[in-house]
N, C-alpha and C positions, 0 to 999 in steps of 0.2 A: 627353388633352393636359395638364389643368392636376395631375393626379397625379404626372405626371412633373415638372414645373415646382417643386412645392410638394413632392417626394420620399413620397409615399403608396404605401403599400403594394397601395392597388388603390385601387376609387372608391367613397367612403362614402355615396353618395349614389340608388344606384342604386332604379328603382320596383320591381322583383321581390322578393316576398316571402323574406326572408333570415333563419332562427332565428339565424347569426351576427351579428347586427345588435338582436337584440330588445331594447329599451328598457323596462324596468320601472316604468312611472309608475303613480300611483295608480291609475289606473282601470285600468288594464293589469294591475297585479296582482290588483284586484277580479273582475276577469273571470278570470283563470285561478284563483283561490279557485273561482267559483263554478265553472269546467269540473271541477274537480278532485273539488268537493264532488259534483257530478252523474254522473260516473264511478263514484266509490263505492257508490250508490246500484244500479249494475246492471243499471236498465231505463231506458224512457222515452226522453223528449225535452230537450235542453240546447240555448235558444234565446239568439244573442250579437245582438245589434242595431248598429249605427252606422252615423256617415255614411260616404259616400265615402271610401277613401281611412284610413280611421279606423285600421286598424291589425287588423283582424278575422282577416285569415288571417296575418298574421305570426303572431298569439296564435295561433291552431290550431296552425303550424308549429311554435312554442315546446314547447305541449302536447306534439307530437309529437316532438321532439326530445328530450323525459322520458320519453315513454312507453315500458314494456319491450317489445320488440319480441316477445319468446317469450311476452307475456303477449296482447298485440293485435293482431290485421291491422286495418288499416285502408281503408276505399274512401271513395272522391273525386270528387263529381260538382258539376261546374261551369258547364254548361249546365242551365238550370232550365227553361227556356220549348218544354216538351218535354209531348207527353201522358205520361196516367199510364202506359199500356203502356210506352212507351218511357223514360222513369223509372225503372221497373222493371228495363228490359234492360240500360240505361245503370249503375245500382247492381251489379247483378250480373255486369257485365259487370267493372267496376270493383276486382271481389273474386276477379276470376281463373275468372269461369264463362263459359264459350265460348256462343255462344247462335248457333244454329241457325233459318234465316230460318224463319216459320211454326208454330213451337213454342208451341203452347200453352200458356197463363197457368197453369192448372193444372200443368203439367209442369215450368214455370220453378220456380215455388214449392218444389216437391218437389225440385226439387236443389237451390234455394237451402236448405232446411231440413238435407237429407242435407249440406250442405258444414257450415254450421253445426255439427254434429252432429260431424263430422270435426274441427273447429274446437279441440270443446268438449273432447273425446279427446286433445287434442294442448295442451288447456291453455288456449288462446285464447278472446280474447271479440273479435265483428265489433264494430266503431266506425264509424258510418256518417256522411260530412260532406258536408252540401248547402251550399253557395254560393247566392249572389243567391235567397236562397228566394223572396223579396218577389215575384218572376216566376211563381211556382210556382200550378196550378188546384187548384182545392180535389177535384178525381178525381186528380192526382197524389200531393197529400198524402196522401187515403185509402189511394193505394198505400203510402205509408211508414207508414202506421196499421197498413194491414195488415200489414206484414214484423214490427212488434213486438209482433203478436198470436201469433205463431210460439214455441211455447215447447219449449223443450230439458231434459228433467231437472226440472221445477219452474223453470225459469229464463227470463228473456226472452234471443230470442235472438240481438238485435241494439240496441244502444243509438244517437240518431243525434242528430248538435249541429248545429241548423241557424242560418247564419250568413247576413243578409239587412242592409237597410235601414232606417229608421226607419219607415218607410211599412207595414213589415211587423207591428208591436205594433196598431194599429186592426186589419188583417185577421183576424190571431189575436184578436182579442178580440171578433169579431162572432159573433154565435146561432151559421152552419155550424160553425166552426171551433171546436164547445164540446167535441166527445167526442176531439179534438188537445188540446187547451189543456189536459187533463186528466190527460192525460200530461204534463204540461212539468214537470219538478223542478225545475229552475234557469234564471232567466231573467237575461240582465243588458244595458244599454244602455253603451253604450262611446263616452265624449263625448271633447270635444279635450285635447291636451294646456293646462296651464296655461303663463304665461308664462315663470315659470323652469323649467317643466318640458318647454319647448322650450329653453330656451338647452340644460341639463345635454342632451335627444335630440340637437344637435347638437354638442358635444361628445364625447358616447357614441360617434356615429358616426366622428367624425374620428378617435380615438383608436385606434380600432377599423381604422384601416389606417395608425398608426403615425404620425400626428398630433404634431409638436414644434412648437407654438405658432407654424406657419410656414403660413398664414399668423395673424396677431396678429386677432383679432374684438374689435371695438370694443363698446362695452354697448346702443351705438344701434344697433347692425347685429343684435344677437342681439332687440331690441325692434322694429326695422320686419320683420326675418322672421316675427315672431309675428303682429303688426298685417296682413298681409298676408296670412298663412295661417288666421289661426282656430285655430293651434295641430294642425290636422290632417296629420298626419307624410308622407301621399302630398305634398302641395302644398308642404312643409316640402324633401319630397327637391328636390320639382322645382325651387324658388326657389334651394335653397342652391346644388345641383348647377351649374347657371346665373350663380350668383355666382362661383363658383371658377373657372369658365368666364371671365367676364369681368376678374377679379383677374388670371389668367395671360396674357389677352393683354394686359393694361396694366402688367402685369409690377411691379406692388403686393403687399407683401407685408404688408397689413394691410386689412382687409375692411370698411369705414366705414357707418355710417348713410344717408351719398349714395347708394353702392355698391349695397347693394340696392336704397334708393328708384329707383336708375335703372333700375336688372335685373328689380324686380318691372313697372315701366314697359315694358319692351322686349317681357315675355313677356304683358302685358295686352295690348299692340298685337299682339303675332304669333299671341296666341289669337283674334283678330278681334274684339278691343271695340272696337278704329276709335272715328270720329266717331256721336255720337247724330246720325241723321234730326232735322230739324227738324218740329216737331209743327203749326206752322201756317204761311201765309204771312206771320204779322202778329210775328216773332222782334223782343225789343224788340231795341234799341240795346246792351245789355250781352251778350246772348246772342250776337247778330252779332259784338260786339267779339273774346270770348270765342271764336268759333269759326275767327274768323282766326286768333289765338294758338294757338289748338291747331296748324290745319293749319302754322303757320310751322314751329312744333315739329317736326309729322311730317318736314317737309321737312328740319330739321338732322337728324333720325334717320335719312332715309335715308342724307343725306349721312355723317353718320356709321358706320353700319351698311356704307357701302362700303369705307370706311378701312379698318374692322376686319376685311373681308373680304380686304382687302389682306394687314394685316398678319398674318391666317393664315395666309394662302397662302405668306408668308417665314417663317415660320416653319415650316411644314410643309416648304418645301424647306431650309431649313436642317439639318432633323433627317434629309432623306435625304441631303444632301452632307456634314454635318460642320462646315460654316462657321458661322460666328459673322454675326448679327444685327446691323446695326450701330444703337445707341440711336437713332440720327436718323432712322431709320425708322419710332417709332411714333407712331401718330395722336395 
């Protein structure tokens, strides 16, 4: 709705990972240095770290959107919390090997090698990419130990960039996980964006569907989306997307410091942060005070939140009849 409103070429905002959208921040770029440097290299493991939300598989999708296609196949496994058998079937399955129920470990092996081997004749190197490793058992990870003990020609015969959570640098760095860790060439942690290095990501993005300063972002609206997010670009999309949302049904065409204060506010209560429980029966007198206020609050928000539901709904039938809105319709 608000693309059409504010004239976008589509919605900048969107959560699915997009290499049309990728943002080059410092740390964004330090991390594909390091994919880049660890591709070189040939073998091994390239480990990317961050939080939530961080930006991790956009950078892989970036990567891939560089990489010569005649020179890489690449496979993609995104379910991690799988045994290692299945790990295994899932990768290979991943790279275009059909797997036949009951086929023994040994036999997989040997085709995954024979294809490798095809691979390698044809030019190619396999590129192998784990998701959420952090979920991953330490008998799955042996299975990927093993696929890069596979050697073709003097060569390893699969390289693989495993992309996890922070939680996952303690796991790799304990005793099991020493003869993994030993493979790792390139390791890097991938933190938030900084604060101008969210306004310029929002920006990037709006421009990027054709963006004419419609709507106008105030310096306090590009400051409480930071303050809000952490600078982390999932939470970044969500907040903005939601703002734009909110700008076009009040039909504002400048994005203020309020504007989000209110929007980050609406999507705290509709993720369920509600009212804190009260922790004893003895709440003093400020706390009582305090939780009436809130509840009045909620209560204008419903009241609110009906209006606007109103004034969607005119709007939605106005774009299927053609008729015009009249101003004194909105909340």
């Amino acid at each position: 709705m608000f693309e059409k409103f504010y004239n976008f070429s589509g919605l900048p905002f969107l959560l699915t990972p997009d290499s049309r959208f990728y943002f080059g921040s410092s740390g964004h770029s330090r991390a594909i240095a390091h994919l880049v440097y660890g591709l070189s290299q040939q073998e091994g493991f390239i480990v990317i770290t961050g939080e939530v939300g961080a930006g991790k598989t956009t950078l892989v999708e970036q990567l891939w959107s560089q990489l010569d296609r005649n020179t890489y196949i690449v496979a993609r496994v995104v379910t991690t919390q799988v045994s290692g058998d299945d790990l295994l079937r899932l990768a290979m399955a991943n790279f275009g090997l059909g797997d036949t129920p009951g086929t023994d470990k040994s036999t997989l092996l040997r085709r995954f090698e024979h294809m490798v081997r095809d691979q390698r004749k044809q030019g190619r190197r396999c590129l192998l990419v784990i998701d959420e490793v952090q979920n991953l058992s330490l008998a799955a990870m042996e299975e990927l130990r093993m696929l890069s003990n596979i050697v073709v020609d003097g060569k390893a015969s699969v390289q693989t960039i495993l992309l996890g959570q922070p939680q996952f640098r303690p796991i790799l760095a304990s005793k099991d996980w020493e003869q993994l860790r030993q493979r790792v060439l390139a390791s890097y942690h991938l933190g938030p964006l900084t604060e101008e290095e969210t306004r310029r990501y929002i920006e990037h993005r709006l421009r990027m569907v054709d963006w004419q300063d419609d709507p106008v972002w105030e310096d306090a609206a590009f400051a409480s989306v930071f303050r809000h997010t952490g600078g982390i670009p999932r939470r970044i999309n969500t907040l903005c997307s939601r703002v734009l949302l909110f700008g076009a049904i009040e039909e504002t065409h400048t994005i203020t410091g309020g504007i989000v204060e209110d929007t980050a506010a609406e999507l705290d209560r509709d993720l369920g942060a509600g009212l804190e429980a009260a922790a004893t029966p003895e709440r003093s007198m400020v706390e009582r005070d305090d939780l009436v206020r809130r509840i009045e609050q909620l209560e204008r928000h419903a009241f609110r939140q009906e209006q606007v539901f109103k004034r969607v709904m005119d709007l939605l039938e106005a774009n299927a009849t053609g008729r015009a809105v009249s101003p004194g319709s909105k909340p």
